[in-house]
N, C-alpha and C positions, 0 to 999 in steps of 0.2 A: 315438471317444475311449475312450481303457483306463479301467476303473475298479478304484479300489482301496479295501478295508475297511479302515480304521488303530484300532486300538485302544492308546489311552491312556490314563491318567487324571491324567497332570502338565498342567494345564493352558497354562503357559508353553511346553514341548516343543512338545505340540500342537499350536498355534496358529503356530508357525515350521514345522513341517514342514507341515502342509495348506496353508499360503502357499506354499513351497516348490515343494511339487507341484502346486498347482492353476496355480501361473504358469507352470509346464512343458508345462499341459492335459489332467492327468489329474484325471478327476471320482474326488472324496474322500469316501467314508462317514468320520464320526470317530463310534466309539463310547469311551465311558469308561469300562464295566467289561465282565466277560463275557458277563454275561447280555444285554445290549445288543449286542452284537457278536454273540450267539449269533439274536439272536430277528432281524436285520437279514441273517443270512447264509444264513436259510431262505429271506426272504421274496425274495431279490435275487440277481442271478449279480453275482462280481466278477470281474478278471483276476489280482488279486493282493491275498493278504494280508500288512499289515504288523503283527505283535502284540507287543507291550508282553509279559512274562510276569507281572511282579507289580503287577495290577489287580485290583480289589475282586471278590467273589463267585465269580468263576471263571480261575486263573489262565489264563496263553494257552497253556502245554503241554495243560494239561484241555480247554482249548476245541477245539484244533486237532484232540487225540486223537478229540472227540467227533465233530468235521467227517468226520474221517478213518473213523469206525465207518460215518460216513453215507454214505459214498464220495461224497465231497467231496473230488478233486484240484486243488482252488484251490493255484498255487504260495504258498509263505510265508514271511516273513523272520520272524525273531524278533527283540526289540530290547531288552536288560535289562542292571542294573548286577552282574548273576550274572557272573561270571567263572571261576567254577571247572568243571575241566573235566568235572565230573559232571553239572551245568547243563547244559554245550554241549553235551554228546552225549545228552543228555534231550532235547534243542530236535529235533534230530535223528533220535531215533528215534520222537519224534511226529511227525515228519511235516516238519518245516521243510528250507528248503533250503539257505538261509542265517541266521547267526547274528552279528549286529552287536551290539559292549559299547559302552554308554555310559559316560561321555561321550562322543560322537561331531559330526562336522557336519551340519550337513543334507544337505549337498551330497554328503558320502561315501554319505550312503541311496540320494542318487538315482541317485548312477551305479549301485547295486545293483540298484537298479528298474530301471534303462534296460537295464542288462544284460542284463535277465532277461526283460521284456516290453517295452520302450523301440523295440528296434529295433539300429539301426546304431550307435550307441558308439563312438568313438574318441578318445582322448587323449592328445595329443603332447607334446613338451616339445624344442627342438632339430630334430636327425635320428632320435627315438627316436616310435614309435607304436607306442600299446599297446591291446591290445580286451579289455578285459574279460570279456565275456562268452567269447570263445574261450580266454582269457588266453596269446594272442601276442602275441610282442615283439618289434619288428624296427628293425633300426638300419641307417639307408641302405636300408631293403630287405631287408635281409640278418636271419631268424632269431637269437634270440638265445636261449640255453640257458640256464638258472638253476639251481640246487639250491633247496631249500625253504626256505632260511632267507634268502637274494639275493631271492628272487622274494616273499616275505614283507616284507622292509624296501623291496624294489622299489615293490611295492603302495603302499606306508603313503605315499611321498612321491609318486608320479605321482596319487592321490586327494585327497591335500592341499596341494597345488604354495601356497608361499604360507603356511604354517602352521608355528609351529616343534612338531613334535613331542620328546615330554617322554624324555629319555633312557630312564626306566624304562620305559615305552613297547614301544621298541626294543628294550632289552633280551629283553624276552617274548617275543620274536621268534628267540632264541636260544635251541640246544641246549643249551649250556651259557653260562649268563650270566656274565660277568664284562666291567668295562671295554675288558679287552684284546681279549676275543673280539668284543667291537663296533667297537672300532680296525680289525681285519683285516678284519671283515666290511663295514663301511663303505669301506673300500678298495678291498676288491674290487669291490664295486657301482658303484664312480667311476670304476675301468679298464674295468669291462664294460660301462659304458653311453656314458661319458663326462657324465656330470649332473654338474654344481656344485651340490654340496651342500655348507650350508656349516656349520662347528662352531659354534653358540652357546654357548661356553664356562660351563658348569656347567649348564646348562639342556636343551639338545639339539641336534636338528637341522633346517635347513631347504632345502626345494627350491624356490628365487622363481621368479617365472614364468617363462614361456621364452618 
């Protein structure tokens, strides 16, 4: 069984995502601030860390940094309400491999986990199957090409089939934001894939299950 270090200290969060994963059957350390996650990550080999960045005593970029002086290549997500992009590529150049904003679902972490250490990953929707971990797309079989902003809005609904995401959301997902550039861009993504996604008028969008 894979084991993973989770550092939290919102104790509500906590306690949905260690449910989460341990009924997927990954053994969960949950520590709550750094120095706990620090003193458990000598004592213990993991296969993956998940870090919270701002928890008491030592945030999780300082932790990770310090794992990292140790040569400690434990793969590691980051998990924080930072959004600015001086944050994300901090997370990054300590050492992390990915970088989740909260609010998030549970379920979006795990497929991040499973991607990464899980194994086989795959998520359909239709004629469409998509692998995370390689991030290929194939419809009928057939390859499918994206630019970065398609394969960004792509992501956001095949992880949350089922969820209406929040227009502004979306928007961050563009080069240049504006309503209309999410009109075309939503567009394109319904000829390219063929997904019914559908407008939730003033609210956002959603992709119901398939």
């Amino acid at each position: 069984m894979k084991k993973i270090l989770f550092l939290e200290d919102d104790q509500i969060l906590g306690e949905t995502i260690v449910e989460v994963l341990e009924e997927k059957g990954y053994v969960v350390t949950w520590a709550k601030d750094g120095h706990e996650a620090a003193d458990v990550s000598y004592e213990n080999s993991y296969d993956l860390y998940v870090f919270d960045v701002n928890v008491p005593y030592m945030d999780g970029f300082e932790l990770l940094e310090s794992l990292r002086d140790a040569k400690d290549t434990t793969p590691t997500i980051f998990i924080s309400a930072r959004v600015d992009l001086e944050s994300i590529a901090k997370g990054f150049h300590a050492g992390g491999f990915d970088y989740l904003k909260k609010p998030f679902y549970a379920e979006e972490l795990l497929i991040r986990i499973e991607a990464k250490i899980g194994g086989k990953l795959q998520l359909h929707c239709k004629d469409i199957e998509y692998n995370p971990s390689t991030k290929e797309v194939r419809r009928d079989g057939k390859l499918l090409q994206f630019g970065d902003v398609g394969f960004a809005l792509f992501h956001l609904f095949m992880t949350r089939q089922n969820s209406v995401i929040d227009k502004a959301e979306l928007l961050d997902c563009l080069e240049h934001s504006s309503d209309v550039a999410l009109r075309v861009a939503m567009n394109k993504l319904k000829q390219t894939t063929g997904l019914e996604i559908k407008n939730i008028r003033g609210v956002g969008y959603i992709l119901e299950s398939c």
